[in-house]
FILUM-488542 format. One record per residue: x, y, z of N, C-alpha, C in turn; residue number from 1; residue in one letter; chain. Coordinates in pm, whole numbers, padded with zeros to 5 digits. Layout:
// residues N
{n_px = X&n_py = Y&n_pz = Z&ca_px = X&ca_py = Y&ca_pz = Z&c_px = X&c_py = Y&c_pz = Z&lumba = NUM&lumdren = A&numar = A}
...
//
This chain:
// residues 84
{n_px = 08954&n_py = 07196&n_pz = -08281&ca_px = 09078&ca_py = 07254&ca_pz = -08236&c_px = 09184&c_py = 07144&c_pz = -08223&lumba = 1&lumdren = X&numar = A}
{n_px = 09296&n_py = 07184&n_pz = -08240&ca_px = 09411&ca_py = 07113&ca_pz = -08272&c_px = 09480&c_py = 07058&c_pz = -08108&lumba = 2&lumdren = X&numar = A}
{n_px = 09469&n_py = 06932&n_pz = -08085&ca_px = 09554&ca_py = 06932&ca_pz = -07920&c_px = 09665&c_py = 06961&c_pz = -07896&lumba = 3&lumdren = X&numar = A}
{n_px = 09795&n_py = 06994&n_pz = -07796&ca_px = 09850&ca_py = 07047&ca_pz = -07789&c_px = 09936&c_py = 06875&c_pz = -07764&lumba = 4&lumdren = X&numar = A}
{n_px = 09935&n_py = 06826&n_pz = -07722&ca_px = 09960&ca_py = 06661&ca_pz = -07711&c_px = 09906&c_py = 06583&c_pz = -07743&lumba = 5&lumdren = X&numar = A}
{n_px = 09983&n_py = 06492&n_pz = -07841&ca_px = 09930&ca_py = 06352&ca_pz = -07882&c_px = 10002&c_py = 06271&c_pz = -07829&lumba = 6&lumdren = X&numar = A}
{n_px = 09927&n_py = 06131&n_pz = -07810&ca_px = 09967&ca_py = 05987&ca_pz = -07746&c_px = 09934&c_py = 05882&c_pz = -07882&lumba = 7&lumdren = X&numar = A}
{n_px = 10010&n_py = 05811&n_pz = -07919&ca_px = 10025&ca_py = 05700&ca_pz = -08042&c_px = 10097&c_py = 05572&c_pz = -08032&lumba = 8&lumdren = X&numar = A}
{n_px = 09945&n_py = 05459&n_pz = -07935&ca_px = 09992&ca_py = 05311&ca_pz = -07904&c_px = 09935&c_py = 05239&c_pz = -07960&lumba = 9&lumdren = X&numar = A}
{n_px = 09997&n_py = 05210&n_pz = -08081&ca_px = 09897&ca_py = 05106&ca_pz = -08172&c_px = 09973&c_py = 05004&c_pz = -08241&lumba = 10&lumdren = X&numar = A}
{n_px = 10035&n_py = 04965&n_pz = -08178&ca_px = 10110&ca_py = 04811&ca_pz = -08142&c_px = 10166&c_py = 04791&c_pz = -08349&lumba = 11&lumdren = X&numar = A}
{n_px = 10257&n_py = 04873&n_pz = -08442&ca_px = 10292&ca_py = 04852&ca_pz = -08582&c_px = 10191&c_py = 04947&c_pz = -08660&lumba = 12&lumdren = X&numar = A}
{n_px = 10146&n_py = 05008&n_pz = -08594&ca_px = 10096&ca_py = 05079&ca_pz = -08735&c_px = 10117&c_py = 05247&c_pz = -08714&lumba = 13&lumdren = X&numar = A}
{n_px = 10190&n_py = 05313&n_pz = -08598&ca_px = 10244&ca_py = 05417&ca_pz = -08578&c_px = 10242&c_py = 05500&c_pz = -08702&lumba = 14&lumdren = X&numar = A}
{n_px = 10330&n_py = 05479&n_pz = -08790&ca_px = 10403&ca_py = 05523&ca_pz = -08925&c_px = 10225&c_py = 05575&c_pz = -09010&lumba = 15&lumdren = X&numar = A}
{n_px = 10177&n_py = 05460&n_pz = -08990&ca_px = 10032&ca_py = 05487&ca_pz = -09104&c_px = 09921&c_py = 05596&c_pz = -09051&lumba = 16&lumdren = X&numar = A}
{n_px = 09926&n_py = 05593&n_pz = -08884&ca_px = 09883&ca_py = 05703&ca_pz = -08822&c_px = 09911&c_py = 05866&c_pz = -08883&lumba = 17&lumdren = X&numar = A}
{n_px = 10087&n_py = 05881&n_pz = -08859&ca_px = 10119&ca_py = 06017&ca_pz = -08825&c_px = 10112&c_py = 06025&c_pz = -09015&lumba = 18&lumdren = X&numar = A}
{n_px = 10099&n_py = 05884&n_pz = -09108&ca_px = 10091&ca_py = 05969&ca_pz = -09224&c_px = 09983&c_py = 06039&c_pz = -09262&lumba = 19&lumdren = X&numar = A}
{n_px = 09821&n_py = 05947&n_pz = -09189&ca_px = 09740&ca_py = 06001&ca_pz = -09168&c_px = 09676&c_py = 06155&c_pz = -09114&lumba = 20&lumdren = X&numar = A}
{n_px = 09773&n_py = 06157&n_pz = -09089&ca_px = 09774&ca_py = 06286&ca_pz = -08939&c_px = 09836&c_py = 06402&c_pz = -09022&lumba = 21&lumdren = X&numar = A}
{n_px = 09883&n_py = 06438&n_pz = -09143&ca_px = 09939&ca_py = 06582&ca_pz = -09144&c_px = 09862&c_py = 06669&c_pz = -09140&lumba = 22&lumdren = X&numar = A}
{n_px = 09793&n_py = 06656&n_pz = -09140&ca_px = 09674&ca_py = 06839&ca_pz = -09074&c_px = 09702&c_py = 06856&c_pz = -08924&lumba = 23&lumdren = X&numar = A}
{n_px = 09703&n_py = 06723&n_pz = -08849&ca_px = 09749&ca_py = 06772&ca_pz = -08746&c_px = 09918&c_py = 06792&c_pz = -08711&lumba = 24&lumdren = X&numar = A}
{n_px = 09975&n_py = 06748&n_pz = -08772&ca_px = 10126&ca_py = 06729&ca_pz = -08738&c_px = 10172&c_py = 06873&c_pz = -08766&lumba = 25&lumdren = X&numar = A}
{n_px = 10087&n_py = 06942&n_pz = -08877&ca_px = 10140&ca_py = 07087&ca_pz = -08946&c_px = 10105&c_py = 07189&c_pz = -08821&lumba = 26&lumdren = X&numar = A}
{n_px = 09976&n_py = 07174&n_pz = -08752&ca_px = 09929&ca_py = 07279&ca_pz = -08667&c_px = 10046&c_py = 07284&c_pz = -08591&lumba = 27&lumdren = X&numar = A}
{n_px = 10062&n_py = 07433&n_pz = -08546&ca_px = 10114&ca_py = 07453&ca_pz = -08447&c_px = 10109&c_py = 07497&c_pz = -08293&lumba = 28&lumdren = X&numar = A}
{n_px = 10003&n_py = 07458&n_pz = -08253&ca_px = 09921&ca_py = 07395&ca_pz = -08111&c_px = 09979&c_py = 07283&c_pz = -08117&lumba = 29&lumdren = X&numar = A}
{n_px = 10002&n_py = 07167&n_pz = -08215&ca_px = 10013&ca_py = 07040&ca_pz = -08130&c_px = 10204&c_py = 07118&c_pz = -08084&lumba = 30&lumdren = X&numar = A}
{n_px = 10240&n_py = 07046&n_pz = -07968&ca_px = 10344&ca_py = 07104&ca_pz = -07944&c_px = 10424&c_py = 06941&c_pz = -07847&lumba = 31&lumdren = X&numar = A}
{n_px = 10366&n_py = 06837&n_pz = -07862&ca_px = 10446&ca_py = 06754&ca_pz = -07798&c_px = 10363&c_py = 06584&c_pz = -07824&lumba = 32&lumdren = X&numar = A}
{n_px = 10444&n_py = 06487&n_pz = -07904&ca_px = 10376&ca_py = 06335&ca_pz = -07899&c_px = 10448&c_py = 06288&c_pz = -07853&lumba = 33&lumdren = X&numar = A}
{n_px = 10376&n_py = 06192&n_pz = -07823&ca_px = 10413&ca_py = 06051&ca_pz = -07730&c_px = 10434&c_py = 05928&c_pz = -07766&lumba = 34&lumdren = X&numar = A}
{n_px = 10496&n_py = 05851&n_pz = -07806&ca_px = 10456&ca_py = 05746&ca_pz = -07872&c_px = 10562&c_py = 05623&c_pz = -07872&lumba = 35&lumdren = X&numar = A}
{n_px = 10436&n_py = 05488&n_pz = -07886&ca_px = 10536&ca_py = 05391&ca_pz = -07864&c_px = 10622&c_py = 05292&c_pz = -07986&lumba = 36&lumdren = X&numar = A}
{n_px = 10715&n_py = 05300&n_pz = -08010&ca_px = 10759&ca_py = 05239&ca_pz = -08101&c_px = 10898&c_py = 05107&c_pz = -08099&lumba = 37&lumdren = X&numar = A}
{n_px = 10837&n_py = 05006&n_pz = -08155&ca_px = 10954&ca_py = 04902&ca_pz = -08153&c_px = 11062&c_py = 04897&c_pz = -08271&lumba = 38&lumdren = X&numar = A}
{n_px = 11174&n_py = 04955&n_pz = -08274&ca_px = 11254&ca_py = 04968&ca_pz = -08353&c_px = 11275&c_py = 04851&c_pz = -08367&lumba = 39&lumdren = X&numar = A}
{n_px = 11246&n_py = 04763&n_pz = -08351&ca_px = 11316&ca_py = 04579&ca_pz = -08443&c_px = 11236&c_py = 04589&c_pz = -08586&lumba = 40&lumdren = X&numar = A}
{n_px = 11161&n_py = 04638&n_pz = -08568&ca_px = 11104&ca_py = 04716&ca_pz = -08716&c_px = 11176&c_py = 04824&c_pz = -08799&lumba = 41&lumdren = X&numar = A}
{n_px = 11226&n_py = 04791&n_pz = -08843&ca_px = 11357&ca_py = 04948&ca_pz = -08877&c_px = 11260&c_py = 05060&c_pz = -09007&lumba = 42&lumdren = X&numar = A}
{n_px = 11179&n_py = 04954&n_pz = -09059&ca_px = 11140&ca_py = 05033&ca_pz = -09191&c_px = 11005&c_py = 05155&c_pz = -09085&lumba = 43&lumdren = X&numar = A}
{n_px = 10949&n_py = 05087&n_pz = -08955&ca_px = 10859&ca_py = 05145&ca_pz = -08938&c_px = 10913&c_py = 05262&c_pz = -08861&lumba = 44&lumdren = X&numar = A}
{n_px = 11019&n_py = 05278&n_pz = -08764&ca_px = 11069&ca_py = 05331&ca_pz = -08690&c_px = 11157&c_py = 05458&c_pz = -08790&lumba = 45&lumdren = X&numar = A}
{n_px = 11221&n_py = 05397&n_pz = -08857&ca_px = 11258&ca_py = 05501&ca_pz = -08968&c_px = 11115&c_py = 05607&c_pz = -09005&lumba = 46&lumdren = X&numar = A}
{n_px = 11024&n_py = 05553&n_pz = -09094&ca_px = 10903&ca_py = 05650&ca_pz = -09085&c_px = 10853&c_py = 05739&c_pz = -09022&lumba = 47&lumdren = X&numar = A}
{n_px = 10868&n_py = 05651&n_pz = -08909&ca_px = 10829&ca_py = 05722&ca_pz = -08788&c_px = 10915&c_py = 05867&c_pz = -08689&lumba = 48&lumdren = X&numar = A}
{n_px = 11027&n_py = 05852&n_pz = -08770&ca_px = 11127&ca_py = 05942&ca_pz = -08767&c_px = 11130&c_py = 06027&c_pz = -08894&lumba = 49&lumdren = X&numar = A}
{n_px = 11156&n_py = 06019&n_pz = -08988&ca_px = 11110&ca_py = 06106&ca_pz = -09072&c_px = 11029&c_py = 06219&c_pz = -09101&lumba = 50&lumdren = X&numar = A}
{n_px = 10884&n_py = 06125&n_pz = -09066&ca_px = 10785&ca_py = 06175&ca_pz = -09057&c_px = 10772&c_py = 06306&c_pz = -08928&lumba = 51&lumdren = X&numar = A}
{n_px = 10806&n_py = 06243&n_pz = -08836&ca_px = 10803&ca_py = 06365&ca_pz = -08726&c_px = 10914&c_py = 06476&c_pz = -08741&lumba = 52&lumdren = X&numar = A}
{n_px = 11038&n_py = 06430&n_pz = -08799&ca_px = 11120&ca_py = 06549&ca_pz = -08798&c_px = 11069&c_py = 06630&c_pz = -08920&lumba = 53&lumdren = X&numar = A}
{n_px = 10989&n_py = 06596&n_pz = -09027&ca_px = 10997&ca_py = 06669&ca_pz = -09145&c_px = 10846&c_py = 06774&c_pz = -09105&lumba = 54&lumdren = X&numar = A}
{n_px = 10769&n_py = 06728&n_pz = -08971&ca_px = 10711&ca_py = 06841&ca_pz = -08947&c_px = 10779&c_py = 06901&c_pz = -08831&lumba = 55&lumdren = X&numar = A}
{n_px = 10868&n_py = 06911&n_pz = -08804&ca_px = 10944&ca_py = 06980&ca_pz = -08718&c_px = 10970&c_py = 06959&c_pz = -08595&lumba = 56&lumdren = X&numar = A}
{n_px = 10953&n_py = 06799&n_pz = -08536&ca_px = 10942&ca_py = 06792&ca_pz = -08384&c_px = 11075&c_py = 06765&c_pz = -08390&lumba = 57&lumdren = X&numar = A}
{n_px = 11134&n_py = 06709&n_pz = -08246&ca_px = 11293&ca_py = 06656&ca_pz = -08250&c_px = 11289&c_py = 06563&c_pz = -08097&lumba = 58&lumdren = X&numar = A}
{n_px = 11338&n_py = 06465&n_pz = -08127&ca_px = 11318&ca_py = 06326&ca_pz = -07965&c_px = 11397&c_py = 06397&c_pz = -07895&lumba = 59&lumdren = X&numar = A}
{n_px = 11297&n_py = 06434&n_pz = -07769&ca_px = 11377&ca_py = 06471&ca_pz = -07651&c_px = 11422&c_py = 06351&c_pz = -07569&lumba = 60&lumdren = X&numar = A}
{n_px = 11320&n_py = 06231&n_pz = -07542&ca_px = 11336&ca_py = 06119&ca_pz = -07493&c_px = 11323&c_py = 05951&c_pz = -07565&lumba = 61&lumdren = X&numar = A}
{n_px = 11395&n_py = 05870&n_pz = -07527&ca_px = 11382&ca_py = 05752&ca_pz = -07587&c_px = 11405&c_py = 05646&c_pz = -07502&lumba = 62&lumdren = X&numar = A}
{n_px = 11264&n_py = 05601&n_pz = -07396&ca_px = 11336&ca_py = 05478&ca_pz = -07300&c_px = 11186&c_py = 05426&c_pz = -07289&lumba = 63&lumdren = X&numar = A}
{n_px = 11224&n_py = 05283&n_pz = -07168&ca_px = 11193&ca_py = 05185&ca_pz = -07145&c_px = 11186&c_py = 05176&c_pz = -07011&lumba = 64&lumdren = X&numar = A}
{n_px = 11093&n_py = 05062&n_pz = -06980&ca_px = 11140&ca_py = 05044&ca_pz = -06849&c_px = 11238&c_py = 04935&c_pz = -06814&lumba = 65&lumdren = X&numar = A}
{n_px = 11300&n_py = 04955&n_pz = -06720&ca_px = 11419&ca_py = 04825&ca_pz = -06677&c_px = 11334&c_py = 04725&c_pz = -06703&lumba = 66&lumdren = X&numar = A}
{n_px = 11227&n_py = 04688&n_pz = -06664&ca_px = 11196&ca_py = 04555&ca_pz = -06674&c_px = 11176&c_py = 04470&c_pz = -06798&lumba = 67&lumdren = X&numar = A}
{n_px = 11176&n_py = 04608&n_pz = -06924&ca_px = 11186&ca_py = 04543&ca_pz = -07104&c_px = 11328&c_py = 04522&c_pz = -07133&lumba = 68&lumdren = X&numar = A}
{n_px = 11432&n_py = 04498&n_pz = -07068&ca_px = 11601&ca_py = 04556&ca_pz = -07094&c_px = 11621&c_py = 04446&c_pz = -07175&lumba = 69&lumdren = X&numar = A}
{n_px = 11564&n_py = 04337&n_pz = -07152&ca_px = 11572&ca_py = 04152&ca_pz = -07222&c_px = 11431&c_py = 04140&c_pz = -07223&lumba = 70&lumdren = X&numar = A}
{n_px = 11453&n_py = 04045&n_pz = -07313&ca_px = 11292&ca_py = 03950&ca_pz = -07340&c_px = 11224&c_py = 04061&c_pz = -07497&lumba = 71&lumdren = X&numar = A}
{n_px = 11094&n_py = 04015&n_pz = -07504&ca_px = 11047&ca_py = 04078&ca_pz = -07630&c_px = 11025&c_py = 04157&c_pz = -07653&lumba = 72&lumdren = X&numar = A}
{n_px = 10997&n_py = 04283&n_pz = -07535&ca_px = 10999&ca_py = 04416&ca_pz = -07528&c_px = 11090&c_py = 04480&c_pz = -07499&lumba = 73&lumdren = X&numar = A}
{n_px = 11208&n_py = 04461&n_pz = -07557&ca_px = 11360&ca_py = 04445&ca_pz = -07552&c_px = 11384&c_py = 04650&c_pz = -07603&lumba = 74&lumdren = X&numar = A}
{n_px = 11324&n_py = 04599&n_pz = -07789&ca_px = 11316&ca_py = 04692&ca_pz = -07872&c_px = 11203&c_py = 04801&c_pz = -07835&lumba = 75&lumdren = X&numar = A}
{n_px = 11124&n_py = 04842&n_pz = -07804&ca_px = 11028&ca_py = 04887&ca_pz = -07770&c_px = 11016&c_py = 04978&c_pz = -07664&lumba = 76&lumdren = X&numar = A}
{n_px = 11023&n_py = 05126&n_pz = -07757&ca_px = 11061&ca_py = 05229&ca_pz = -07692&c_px = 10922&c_py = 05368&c_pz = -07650&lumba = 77&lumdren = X&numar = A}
{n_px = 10932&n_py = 05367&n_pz = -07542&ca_px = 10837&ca_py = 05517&ca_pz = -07554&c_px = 10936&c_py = 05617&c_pz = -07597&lumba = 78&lumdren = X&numar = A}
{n_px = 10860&n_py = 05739&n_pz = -07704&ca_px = 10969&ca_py = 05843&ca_pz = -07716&c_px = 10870&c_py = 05931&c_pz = -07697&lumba = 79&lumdren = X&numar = A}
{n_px = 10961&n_py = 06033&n_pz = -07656&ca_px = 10857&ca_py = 06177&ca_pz = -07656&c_px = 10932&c_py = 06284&c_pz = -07765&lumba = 80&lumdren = X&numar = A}
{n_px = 10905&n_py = 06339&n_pz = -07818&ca_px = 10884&ca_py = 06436&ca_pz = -07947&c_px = 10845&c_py = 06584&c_pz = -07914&lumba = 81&lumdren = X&numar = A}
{n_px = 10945&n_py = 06674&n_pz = -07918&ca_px = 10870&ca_py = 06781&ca_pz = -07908&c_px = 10880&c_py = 06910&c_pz = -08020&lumba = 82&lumdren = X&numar = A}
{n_px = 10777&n_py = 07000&n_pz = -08065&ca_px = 10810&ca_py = 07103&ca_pz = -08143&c_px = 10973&c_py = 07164&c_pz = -08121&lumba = 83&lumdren = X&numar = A}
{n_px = 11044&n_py = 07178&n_pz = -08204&ca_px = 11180&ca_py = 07253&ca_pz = -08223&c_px = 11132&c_py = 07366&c_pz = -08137&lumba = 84&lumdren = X&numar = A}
//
């Protein structure tokens, strides 16, 4: 059975996951991901956008905590994603 939430922390390889993933990305039970992504990567973060809108989710959220605002976790965003 298909989960209704996914979580996706795998420090650059996000993008190779959810391409992995379209059986689940198509179900429509999953209904909300989670996931962490560092846009200083643009090619992966792009993917990673693509990919989720072209199965139909849309970013409800995109943050950080104050304490990444500077330093190397600057870029490095949790987003949450949910079915349209």
């Amino acid at each position: 059975e298909t989960p209704s939430l996914m979580k996706i922390d795998v420090d650059g390889l996000e993008h190779l996951i959810l391409r992995g993933a379209e059986k689940v990305l198509a179900s429509q039970n999953l209904r909300s991901i989670l996931i962490e992504v560092n846009e200083e990567f643009r090619e992966l973060a792009h993917e990673v956008r693509r990919i989720l809108e072209a199965a139909g989710f849309q970013m409800l959220v995109r943050e950080h905590s104050e304490m990444f605002e500077h330093g190397a976790f600057s870029h490095t965003f949790n987003q949450v994603w949910v079915r349209g």
